[in-house]
C-alpha positions in Angstrom: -20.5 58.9 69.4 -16.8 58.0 69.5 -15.3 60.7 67.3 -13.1 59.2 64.2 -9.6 59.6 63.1 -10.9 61.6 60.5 -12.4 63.9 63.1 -9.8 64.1 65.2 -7.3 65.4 62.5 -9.4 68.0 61.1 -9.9 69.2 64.8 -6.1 69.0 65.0 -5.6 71.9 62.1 -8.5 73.7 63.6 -6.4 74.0 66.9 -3.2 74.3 64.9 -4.5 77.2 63.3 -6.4 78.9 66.4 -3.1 78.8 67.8 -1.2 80.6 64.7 -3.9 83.5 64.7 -3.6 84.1 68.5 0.1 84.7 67.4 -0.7 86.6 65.1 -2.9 88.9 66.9 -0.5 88.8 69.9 -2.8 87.4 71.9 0.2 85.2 73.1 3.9 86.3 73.4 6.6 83.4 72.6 5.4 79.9 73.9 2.6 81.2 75.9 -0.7 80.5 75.9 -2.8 77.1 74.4 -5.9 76.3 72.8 -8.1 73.4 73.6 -11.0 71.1 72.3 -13.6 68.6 74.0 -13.5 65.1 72.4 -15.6 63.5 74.8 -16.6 63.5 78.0 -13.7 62.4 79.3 -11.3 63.5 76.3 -10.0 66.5 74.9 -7.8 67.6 72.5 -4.7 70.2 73.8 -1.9 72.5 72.1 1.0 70.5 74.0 5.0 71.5 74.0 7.2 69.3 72.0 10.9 68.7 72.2 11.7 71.2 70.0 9.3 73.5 70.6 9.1 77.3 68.9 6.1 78.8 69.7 2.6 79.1 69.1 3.5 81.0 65.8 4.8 77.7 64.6 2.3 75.5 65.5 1.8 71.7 63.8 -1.5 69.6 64.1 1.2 67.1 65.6 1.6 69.9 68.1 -1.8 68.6 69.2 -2.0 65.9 71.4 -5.5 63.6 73.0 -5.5 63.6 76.8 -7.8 62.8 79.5 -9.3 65.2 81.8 -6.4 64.2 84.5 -3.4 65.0 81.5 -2.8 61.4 80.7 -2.9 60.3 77.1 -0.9 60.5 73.4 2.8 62.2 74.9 5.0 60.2 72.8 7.9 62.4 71.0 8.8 64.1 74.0 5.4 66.3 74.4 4.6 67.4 77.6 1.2 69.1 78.4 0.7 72.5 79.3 1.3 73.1 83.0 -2.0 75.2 83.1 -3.7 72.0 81.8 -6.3 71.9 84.8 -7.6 75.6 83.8 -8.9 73.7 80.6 -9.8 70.9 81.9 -11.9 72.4 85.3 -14.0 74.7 82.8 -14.6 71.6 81.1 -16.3 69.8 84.2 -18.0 72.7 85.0 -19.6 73.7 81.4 -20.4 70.7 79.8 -22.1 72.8 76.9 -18.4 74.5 76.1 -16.5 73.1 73.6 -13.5 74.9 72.8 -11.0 76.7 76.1 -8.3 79.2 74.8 -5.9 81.0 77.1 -3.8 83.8 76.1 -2.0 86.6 77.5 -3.1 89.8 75.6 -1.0 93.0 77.0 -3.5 95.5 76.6 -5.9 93.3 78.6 -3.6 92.5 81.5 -2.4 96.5 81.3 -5.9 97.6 81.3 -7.0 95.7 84.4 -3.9 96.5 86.3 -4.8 100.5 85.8 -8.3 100.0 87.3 -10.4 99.6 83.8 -13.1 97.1 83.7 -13.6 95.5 80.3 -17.2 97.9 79.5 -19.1 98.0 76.5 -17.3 101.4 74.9 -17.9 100.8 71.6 -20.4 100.2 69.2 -20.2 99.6 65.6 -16.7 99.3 65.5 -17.0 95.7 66.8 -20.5 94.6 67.4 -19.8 91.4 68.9 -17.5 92.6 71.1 -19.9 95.4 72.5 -22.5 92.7 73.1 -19.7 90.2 74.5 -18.5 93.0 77.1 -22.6 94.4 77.7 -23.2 90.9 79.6 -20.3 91.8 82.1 -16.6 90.5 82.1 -15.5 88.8 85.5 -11.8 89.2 86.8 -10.3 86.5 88.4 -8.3 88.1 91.0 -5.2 85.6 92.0 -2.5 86.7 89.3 -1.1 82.6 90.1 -0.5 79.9 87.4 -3.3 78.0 87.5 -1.7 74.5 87.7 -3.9 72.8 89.8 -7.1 72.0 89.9 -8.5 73.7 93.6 -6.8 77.2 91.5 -8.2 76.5 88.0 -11.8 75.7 89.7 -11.3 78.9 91.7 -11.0 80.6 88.1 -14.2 78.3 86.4 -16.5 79.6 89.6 -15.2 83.0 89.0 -16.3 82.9 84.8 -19.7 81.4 86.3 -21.6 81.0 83.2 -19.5 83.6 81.2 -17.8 83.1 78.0 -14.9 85.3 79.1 -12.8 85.9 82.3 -9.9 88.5 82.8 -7.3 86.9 85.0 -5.5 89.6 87.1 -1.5 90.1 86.3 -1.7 86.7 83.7 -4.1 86.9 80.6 -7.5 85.8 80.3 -9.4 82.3 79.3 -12.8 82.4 76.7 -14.5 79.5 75.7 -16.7 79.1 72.6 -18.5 76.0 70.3 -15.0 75.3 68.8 -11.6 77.3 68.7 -12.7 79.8 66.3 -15.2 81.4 68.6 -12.8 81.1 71.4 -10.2 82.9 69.4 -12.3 85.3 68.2 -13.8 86.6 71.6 -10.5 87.1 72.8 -9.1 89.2 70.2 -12.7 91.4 70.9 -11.6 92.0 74.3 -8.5 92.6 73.3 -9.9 95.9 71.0 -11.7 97.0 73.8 -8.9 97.2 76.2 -6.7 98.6 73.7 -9.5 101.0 72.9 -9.8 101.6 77.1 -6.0 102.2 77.1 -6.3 104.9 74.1 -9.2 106.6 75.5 -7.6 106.7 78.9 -4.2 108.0 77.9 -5.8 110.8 76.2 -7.2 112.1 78.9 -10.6 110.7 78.7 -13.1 108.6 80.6 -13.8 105.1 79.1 -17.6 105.2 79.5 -20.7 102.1 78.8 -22.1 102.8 75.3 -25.6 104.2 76.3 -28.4 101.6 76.5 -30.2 102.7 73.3 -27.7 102.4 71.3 -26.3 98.8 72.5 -30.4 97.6 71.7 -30.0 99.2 68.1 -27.0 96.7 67.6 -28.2 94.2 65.6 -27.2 90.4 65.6 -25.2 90.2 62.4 -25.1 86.4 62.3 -22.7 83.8 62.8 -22.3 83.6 59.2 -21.0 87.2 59.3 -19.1 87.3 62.7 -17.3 83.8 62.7 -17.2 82.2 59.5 -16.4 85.4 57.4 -14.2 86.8 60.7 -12.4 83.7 60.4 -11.9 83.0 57.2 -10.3 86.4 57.2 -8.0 85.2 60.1 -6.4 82.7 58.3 -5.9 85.0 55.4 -4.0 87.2 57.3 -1.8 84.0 58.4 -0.7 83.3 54.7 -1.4 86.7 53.3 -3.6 86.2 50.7 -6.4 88.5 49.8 
């Protein structure tokens, strides 16, 4: 079904917003970093760089701009697509069920991997859906390149496999999820747990696997819980209300 304007806009502030929070969160420094959402099969919708642009802090639906999966499409006003366009666009190919690709460049997560620290399942209550996210194993692309082709950003999509989440090395890392939301919100999980790595590490510790028992007692909390309520709360934080 050919999605309508109507659509379109509302997927435009979803996007917009997705964006703000991974500011927010510091997920992406400056103008780094876009958010991305499948139209069609052949369409999708992408945080682009306009002719005044000021980050992803400042982000406008008109920010937002319909492409094709080759970058061809609604560039009038002076937008230019993201240069790492083809890392969206090649986990698209390869995972028709994905709807939604973020990219971000999260310190903790880029520092973390540099000093030898897998992204593991160290935690357990603290953030259940990022202890179950990280249990299923986190893949690390290791080429720290921009991914501005499509033989590199296919090198990436067979490195994620059929994982939500991939760790590039020396760049930042790429999650998918059913719309921007999801995407957003896995990243700022792995996020915690490298932070948490780095903070267990530095204080002289060894970042270890929660123990089997305890990940099974983890229960599902719901989506109800860990999106809609997580993000509802994100977009509080963006306008401070309580």
């Amino acid at each position: 079904m050919k999605p309508t304007t109507g659509d379109l806009e509302a997927a435009c502030r979803d996007i917009a917003d997705a964006c703000r929070v991974m500011a927010a969160r510091g997920l992406a420094d400056g103008v780094l970093g876009h958010v991305s959402m499948r139209v069609d099969a052949e369409h999708l919708l992408v945080r682009c760089r306009g002719p005044h642009e000021r980050g992803l802090a400042f982000t406008e639906p008109a920010d937002i701009r319909l492409v094709d999966l080759d970058g061809q499409g609604d560039l009038e006003g002076g937008y230019r697509i993201p240069a790492e366009l083809p890392l969206h666009t090649e986990v698209l190919r390869a995972r028709p069920e994905i709807r939604a690709v973020v990219h971000a460049h999260p310190f903790a997560v880029v520092a973390a991997d540099l000093a030898g620290h897998r992204i593991r399942p160290l935690l357990g209550a603290y953030d259940i859906p990022g202890a179950q996210l990280a249990a299923g194993g986190i893949p690390v692309y290791p080429r720290a390149v921009l991914l501005r082709d499509r033989r590199l950003a296919a090198e990436m999509a067979a490195t994620m496999g059929t994982r939500p989440v991939v760790v590039l090395r020396g760049h930042g890392l790429t999650t998918t999820g059913d719309d921007p939301a999801q995407a957003v919100l896995r990243a700022i999980s792995i996020d915690t747990l490298a932070r948490m790595i780095l903070a267990v590490a530095g204080a002289g510790g060894t970042p270890a696997d929660l123990p089997d028992e305890d990940l099974a007692e983890l229960p599902d909390l719901g989506r109800g819980f860990t999106q809609t309520t997580a993000w509802r709360h994100e977009l509080a934080r963006l306008t401070g209300n309580q």
